[in-house]
LUMGUMAR-683035 format. One record per residue: residue number from 1; residue in one letter; x, y negated, z of N, C-alpha, C in turn. Coordinates in steps of 0.2 Angstrom, whole numbers, plus 2048, in hexadecimal, padded with zeros to 3 digits. Layout:
N
R   i aa n_u n_v n_w ca_u ca_v ca_w c_u c_v c_w
R NUM  A   X   Y   Z    X    Y    Z   X   Y   Z
...
//
This chain:
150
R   i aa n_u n_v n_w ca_u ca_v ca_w c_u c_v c_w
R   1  X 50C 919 6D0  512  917  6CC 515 91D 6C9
R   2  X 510 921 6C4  514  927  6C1 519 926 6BB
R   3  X 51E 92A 6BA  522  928  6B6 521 92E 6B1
R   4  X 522 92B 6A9  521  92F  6A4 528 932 6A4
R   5  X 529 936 6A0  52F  939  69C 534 934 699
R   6  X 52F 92D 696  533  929  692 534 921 694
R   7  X 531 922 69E  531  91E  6A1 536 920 6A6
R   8  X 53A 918 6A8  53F  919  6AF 53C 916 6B4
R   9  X 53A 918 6BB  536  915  6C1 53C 914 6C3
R  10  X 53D 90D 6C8  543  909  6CB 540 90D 6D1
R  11  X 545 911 6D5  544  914  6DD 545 910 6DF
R  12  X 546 90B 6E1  548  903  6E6 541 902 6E7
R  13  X 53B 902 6E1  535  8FF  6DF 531 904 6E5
R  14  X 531 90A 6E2  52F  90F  6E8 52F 910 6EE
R  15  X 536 90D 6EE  539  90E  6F5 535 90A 6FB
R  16  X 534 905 6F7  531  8FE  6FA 529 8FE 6FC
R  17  X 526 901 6F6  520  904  6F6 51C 907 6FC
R  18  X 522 90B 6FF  521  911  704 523 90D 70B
R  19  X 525 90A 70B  529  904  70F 524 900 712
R  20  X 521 8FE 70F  519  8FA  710 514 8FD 712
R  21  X 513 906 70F  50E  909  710 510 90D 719
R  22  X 515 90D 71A  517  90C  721 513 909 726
R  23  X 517 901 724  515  8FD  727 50C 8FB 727
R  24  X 50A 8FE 721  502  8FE  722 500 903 729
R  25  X 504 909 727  500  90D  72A 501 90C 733
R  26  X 509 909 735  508  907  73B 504 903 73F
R  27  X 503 8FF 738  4FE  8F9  73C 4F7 8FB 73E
R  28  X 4F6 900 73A  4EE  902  73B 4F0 90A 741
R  29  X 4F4 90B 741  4F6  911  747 4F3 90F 74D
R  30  X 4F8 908 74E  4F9  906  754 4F4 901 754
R  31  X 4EE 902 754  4E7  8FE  754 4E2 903 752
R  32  X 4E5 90A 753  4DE  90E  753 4D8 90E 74C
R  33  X 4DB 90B 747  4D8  90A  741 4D9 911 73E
R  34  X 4D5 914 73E  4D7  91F  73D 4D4 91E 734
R  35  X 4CC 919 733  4CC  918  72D 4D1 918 729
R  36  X 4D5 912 72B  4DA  910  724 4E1 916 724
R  37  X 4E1 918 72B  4E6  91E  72B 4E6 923 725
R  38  X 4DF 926 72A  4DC  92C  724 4DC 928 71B
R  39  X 4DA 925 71A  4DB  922  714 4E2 923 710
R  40  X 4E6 924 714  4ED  922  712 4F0 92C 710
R  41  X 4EC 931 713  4EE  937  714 4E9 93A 70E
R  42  X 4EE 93F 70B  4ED  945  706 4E6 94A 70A
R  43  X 4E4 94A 706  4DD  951  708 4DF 957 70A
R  44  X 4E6 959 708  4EA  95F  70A 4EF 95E 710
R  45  X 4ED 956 712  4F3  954  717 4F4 959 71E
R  46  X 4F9 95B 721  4FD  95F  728 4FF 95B 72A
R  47  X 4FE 95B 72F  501  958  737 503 95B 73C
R  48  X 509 95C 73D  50C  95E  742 50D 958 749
R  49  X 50B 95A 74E  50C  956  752 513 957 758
R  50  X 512 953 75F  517  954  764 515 95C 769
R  51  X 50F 95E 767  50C  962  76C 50E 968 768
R  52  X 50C 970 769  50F  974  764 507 976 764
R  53  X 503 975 765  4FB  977  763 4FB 970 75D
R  54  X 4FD 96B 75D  4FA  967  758 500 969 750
R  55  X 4FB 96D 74E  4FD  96D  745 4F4 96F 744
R  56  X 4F3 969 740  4ED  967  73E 4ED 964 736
R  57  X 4E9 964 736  4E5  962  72E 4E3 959 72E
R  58  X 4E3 958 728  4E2  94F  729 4DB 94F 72D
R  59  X 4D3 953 72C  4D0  952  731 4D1 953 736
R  60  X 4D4 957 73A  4D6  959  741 4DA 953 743
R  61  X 4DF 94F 740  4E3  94B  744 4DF 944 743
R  62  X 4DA 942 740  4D5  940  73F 4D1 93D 746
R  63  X 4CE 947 745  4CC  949  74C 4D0 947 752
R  64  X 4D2 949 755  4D8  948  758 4DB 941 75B
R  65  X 4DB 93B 756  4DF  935  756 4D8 930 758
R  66  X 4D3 933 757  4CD  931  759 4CA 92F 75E
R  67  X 4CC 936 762  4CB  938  76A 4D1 936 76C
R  68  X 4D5 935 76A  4DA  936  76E 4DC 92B 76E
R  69  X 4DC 928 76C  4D9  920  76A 4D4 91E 771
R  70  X 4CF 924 76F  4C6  922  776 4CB 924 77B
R  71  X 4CE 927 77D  4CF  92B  785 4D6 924 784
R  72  X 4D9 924 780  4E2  91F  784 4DD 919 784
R  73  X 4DA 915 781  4D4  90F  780 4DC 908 780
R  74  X 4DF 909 77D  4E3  903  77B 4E7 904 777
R  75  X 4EB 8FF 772  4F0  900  76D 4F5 901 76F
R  76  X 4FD 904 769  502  905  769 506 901 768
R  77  X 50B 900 76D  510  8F8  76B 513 8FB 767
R  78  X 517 900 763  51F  902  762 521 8FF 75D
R  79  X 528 8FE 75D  52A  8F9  758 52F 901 751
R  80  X 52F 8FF 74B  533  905  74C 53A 901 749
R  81  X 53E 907 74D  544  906  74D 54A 90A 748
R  82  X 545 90F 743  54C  911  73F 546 912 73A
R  83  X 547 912 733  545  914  72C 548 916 729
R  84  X 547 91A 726  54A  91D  71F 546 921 71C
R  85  X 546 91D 715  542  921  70F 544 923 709
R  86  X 544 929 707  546  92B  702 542 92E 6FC
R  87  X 543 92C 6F6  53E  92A  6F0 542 931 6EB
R  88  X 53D 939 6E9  53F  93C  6E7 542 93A 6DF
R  89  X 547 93A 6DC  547  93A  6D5 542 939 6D0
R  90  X 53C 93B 6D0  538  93D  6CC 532 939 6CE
R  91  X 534 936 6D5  52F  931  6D5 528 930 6D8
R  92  X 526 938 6D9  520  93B  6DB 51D 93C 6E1
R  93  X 524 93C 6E5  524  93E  6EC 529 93A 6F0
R  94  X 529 939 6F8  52D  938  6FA 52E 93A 700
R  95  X 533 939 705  534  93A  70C 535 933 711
R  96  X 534 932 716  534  92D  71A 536 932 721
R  97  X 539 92D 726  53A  92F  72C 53B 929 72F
R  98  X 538 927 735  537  921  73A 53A 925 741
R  99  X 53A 920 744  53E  920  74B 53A 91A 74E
R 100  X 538 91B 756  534  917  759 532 919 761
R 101  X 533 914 764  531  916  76C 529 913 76F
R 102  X 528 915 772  51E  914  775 520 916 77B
R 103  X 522 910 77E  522  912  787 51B 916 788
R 104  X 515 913 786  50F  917  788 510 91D 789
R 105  X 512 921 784  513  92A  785 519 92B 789
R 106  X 520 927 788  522  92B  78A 528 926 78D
R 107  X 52B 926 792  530  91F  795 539 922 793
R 108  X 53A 927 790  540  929  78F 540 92C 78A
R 109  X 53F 92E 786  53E  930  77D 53A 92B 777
R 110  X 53E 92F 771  53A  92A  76E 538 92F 769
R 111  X 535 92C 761  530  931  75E 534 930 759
R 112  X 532 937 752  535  936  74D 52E 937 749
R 113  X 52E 934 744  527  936  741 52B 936 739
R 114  X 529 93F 735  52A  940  72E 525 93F 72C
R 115  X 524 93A 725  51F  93E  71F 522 940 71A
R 116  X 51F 943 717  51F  945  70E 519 942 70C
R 117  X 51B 93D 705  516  93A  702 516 93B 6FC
R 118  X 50E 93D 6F7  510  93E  6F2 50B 93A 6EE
R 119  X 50E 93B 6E9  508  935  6E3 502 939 6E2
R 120  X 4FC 937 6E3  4F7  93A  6E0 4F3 936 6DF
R 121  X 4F1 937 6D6  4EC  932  6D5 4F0 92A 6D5
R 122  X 4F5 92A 6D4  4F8  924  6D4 4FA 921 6DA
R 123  X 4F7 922 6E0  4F8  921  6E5 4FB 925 6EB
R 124  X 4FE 923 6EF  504  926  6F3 501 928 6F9
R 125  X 501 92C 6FB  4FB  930  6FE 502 936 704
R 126  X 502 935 70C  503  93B  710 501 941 710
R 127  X 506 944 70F  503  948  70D 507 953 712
R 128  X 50C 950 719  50F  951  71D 511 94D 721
R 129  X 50F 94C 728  513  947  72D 512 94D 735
R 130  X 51A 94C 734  51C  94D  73C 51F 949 740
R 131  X 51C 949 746  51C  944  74A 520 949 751
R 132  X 528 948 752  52B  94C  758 52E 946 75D
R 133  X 52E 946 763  532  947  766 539 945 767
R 134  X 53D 941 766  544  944  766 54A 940 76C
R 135  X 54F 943 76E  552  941  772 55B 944 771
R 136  X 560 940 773  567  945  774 565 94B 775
R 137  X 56B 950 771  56D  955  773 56F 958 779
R 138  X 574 952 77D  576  953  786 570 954 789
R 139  X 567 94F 785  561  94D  78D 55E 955 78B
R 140  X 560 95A 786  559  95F  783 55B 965 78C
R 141  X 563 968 78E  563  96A  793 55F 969 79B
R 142  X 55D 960 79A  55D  95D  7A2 555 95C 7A0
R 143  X 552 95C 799  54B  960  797 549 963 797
R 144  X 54D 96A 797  54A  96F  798 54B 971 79F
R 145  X 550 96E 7A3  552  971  7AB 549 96C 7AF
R 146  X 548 967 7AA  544  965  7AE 53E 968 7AE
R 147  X 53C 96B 7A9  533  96E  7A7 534 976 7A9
R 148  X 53B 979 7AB  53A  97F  7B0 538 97C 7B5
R 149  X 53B 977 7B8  539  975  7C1 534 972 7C1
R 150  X 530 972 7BD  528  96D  7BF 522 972 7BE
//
């Protein structure tokens, strides 16, 4: 949905667009569907993970969601619990940021996953997602007091 010079694109339209391409991509996350994943990411797509070794390329996180799928051998319940998407002016790009807990990984944090998505080809394609981590500013001291003592 490219906008000319002499067209207006409704970002409501957008908005919704990317809303759904969400909700695709979770449903195929959390069922290990890596096909329809990788499908959904740009050829130049980065991924930054929770780990500081994982900054990888769309094949490596590919790679990686692969193995990593075989070795946990079960799906991800998470429900998400915060959205927000935002549709640049121009229509071509946007931002999204989700909010979500997975007892699996972790029993007292929850995760924040960024993309940047851009139109290519007509199609809305990932094309940056980072997946951190996050917790209060009060837990990051009683985290760090922790991971000196173990």
């Amino acid at each position: 949905m490219k906008a000319t010079h002499n067209e207006k694109i409704d970002l409501k339209i957008v908005q919704q667009e990317i809303h759904s391409l969400l909700d695709k991509f979770h449903e195929a996350f959390k069922t290990w569907d890596i096909e329809t994943v990788s499908n959904m990411m740009s050829e130049e797509m980065l991924y930054m993970g929770t780990d500081q070794t994982e900054v990888v390329d769309k094949y490596g996180f590919i790679k990686d969601a692969t193995e990593f799928a075989r070795h946990l051998n079960q799906n991800l319940t998470y429900n998400i619990d915060k959205r927000i998407v935002r549709v640049y002016h121009d229509a071509n790009s946007a931002t999204s940021i989700e909010e979500f807990f997975e007892p699996l990984f972790s029993k007292t944090m929850s995760y924040r996953m960024t993309v940047n998505w851009i139109l290519e080809n007509d199609e809305w394609k990932m094309d940056f997602v980072n997946w951190g981590m996050i917790t209060s500013n009060e837990q990051v001291m009683k985290i760090d007091e922790a991971m000196r003592n173990s």
